[in-house]
PLY file of the C-alpha trace (Angstrom):
ply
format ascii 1.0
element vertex 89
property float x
property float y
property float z
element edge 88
property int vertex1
property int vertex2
end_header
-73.78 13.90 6.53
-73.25 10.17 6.89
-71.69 8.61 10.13
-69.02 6.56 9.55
-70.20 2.77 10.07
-67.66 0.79 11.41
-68.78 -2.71 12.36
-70.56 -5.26 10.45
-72.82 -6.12 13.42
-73.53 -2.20 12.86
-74.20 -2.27 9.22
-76.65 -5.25 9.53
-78.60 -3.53 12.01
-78.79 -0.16 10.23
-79.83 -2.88 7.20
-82.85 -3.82 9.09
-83.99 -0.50 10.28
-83.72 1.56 7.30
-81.93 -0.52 4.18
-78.73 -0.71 2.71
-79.26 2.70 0.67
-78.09 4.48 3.90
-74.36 3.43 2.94
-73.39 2.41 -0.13
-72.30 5.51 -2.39
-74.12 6.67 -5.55
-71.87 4.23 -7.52
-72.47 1.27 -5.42
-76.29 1.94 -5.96
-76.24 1.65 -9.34
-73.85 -1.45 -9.12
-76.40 -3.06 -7.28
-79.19 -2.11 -9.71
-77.23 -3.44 -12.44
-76.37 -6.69 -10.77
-80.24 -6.97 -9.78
-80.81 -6.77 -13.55
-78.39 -9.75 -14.53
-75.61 -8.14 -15.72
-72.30 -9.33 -15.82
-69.20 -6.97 -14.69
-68.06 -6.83 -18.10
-71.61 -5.39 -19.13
-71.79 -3.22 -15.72
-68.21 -1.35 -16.74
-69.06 -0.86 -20.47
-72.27 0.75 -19.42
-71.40 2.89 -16.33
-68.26 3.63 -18.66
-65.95 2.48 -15.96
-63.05 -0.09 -15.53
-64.21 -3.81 -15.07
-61.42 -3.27 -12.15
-64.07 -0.15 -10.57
-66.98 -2.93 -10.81
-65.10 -5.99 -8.90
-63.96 -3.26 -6.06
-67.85 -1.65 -5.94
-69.16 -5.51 -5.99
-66.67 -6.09 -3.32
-67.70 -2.95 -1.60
-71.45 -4.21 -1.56
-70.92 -7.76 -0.81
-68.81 -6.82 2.69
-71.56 -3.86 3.55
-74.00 -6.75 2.91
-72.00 -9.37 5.06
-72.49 -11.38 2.28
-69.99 -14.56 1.21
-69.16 -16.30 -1.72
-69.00 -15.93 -5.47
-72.58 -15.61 -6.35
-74.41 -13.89 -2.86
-74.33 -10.72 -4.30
-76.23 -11.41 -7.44
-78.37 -13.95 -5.37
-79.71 -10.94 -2.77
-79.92 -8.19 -5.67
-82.24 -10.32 -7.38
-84.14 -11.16 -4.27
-84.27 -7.63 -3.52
-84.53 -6.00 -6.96
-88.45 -5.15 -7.20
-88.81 -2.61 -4.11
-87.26 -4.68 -0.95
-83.95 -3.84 -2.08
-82.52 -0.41 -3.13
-84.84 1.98 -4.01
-83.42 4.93 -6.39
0 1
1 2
2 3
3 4
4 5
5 6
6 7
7 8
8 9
9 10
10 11
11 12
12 13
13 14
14 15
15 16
16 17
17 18
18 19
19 20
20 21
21 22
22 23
23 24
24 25
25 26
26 27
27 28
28 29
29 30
30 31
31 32
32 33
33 34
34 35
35 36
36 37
37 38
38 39
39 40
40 41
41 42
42 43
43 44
44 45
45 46
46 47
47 48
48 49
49 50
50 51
51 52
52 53
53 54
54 55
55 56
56 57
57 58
58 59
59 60
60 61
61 62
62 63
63 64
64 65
65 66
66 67
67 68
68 69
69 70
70 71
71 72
72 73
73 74
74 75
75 76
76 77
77 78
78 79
79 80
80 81
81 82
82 83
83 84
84 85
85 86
86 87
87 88
């Protein structure tokens, strides 16, 4: 069972110690995969046959487990992190 994480200061740590795939949900994983492949949220909810709505709140999601900012940081790190630093499956 997974322990609630309730700082930010918390969630970087656990970050460095054993990646971000200890938090984020199933759905958020394969968010992120999708966002490390370039896709746009429009492309994202067609795929994962989901609401483009779903996709901005699970990009949302990621971004503030992340500590991430701005409009683009998400799809910055997933592509820095896409070929085995990032989330594995």
């Amino acid at each position: 069972m997974r322990a609630k994480i309730t700082s930010t200061a918390h969630r970087v740590a656990l970050t460095q110690r054993f990646g971000p795939q200890t938090w984020l949900t199933p759905g958020e994983r394969k968010v992120f995969d999708l966002v490390a492949k370039g896709l746009t949220t429009k492309q994202i909810a067609d795929q994962l046959n989901l609401s483009e709505n779903t996709i901005i709140r699970h990009r949302a999601n990621i971004t503030q487990k992340l500590g991430l900012s701005g409009p683009n940081a998400l799809a910055m790190y997933a592509a820095r992190h896409r070929n085995g630093k990032g989330l594995p499956s």
